[in-house]
C-alpha positions in Angstrom: -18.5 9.0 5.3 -21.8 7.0 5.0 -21.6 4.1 8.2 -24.9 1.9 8.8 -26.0 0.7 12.0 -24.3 -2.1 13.7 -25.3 -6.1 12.6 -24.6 -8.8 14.0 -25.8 -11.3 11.3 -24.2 -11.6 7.6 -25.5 -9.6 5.4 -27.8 -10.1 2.5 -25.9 -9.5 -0.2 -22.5 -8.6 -0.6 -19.2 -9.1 -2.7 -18.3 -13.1 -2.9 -15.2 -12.4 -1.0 -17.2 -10.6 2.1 -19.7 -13.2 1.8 -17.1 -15.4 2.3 -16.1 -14.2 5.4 -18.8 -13.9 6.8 -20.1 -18.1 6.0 -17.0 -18.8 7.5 -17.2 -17.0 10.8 -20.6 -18.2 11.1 -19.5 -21.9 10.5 -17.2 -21.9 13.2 -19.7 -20.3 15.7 -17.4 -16.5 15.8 -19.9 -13.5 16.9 -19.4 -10.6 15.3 -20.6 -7.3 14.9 -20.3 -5.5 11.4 -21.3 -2.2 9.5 -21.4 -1.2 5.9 -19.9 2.1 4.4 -18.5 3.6 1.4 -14.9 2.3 0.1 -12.3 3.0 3.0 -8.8 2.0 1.7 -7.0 4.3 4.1 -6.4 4.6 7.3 -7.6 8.0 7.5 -11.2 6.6 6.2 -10.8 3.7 8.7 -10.7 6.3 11.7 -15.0 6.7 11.7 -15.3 3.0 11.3 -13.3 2.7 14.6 -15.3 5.1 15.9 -18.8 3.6 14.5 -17.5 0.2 15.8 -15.7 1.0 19.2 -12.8 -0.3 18.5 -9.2 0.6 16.9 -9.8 -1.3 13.3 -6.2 -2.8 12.5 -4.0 -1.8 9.8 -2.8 -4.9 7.7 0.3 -4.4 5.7 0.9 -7.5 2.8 4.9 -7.7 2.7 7.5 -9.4 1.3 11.0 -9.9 0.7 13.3 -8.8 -2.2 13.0 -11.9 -4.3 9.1 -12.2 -3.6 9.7 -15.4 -2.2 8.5 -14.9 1.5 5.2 -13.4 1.8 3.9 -11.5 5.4 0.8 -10.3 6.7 1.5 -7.8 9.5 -1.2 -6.9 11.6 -1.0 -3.8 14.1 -2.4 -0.7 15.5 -3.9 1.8 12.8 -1.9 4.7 14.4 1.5 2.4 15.5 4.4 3.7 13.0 5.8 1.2 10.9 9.3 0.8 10.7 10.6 -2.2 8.2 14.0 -2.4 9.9 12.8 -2.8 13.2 10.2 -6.1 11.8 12.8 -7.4 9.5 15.3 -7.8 12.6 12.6 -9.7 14.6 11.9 -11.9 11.7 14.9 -12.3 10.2 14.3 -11.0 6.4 16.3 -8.3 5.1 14.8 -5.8 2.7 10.9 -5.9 3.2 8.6 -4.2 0.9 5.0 -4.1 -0.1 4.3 -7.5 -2.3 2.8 -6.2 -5.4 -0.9 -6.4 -6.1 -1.3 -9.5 -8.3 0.2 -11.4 -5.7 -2.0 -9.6 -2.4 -5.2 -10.8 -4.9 -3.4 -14.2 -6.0 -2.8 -15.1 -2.1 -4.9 -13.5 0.2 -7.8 -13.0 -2.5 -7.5 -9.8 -1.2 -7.0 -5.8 -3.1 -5.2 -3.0 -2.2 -6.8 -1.2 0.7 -8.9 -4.5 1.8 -6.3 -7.0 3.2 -7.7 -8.7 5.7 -6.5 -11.4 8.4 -10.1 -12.9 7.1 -8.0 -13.3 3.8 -5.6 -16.0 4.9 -8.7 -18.8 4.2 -7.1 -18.1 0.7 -3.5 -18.9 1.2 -4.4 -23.1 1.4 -0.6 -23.5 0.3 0.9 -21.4 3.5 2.9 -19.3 1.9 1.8 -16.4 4.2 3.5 -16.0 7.5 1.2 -13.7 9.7 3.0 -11.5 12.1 0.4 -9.7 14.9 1.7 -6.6 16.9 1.9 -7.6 21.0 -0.9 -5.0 21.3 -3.7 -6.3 18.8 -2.8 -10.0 19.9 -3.6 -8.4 24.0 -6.6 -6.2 22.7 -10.5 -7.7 24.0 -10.9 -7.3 20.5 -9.9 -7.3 17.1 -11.8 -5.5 13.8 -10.9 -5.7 10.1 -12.3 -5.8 6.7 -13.9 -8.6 5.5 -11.8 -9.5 2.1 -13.4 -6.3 0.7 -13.1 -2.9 2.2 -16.4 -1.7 2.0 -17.9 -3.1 5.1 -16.1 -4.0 8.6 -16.2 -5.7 11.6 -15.1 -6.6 15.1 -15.2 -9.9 17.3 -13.3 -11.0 20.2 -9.2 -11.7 19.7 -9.5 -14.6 21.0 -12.1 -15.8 18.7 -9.5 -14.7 16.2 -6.4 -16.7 18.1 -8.2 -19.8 18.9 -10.9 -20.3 16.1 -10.2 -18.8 13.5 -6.8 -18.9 12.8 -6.0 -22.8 14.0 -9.1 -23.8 11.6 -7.3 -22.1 8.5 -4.2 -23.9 9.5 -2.1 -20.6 9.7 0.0 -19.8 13.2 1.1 -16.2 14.2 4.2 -15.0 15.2 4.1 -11.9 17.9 6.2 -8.9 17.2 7.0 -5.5 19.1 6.8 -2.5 16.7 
């Protein structure tokens, strides 16, 4: 896989979604370092980003619930197992699945393969619930996609937790996986 050097400015040009992103992060004063590379939509691709940008990039999973009436973002470890019993007991929704495409791009503006935390700037209605595993909310720092999955990027957790998130108006619930 093709990686570029490490950045810490936006880029020049990019998708509207990663652009985006990165207007964002810069508005709220949110260093980051990012790299560009060829299309990684799995987790297997994402293992030489982490390694490019020193730091475990974290797998986002877009849920929801039978009806597709609750919507969740989980956020964890890229090697953690996922087990949807174990979440929907701490959360208290029965029968999670992946949320089908149309509704990833209608309310994260994200696709398949570039979900993002960076997404939730989308969801203006709430309808997202994000759920962060213990260890990525503890972790210095935190790395992801930015809305498109063909760059990535790290900046501190806390940036994340304390910036980012309360601007966007979205909270985080912790969970143990």
């Amino acid at each position: 896989m093709l990686i570029s050097r490490l950045y810490d400015t936006a880029p020049e040009k990019a998708s509207e979604r990663a652009m985006a992103c990165f207007a964002l992060l810069d508005e709220l004063a949110i260093p980051y370092q990012r790299i560009e590379h060829e299309k990684a939509d799995t987790m297997e691709l994402c293992a030489a980003i982490s390694d490019a940008l020193e730091v475990r990039i974290c797998k986002n999973l877009f849920l929801c619930n039978r009806q597709q009436t609750a919507f969740y973002l989980l956020t964890m470890p890229e090697d953690k197992p996922f087990y949807t019993k174990d979440l929907s007991h701490q959360i208290g929704s029965s029968r999670l699945s992946f949320a089908p495409p149309e509704k990833m791009e209608e309310l994260l503006g994200c696709t398949p393969g570039s979900a993002s935390v960076l997404g939730l700037k989308n969801d203006t209605d709430h309808q997202i619930r994000l759920l962060m595993d213990k260890e990525v909310c503890d972790a210095q720092w935190f790395a992801c996609h930015p809305c498109d999955n063909t760059g990535s990027l790290k900046f501190r957790t806390a940036d994340l937790l304390e910036k980012f998130l309360p601007h966007v108006g979205h909270p985080y619930e912790i969970v143990e996986l």
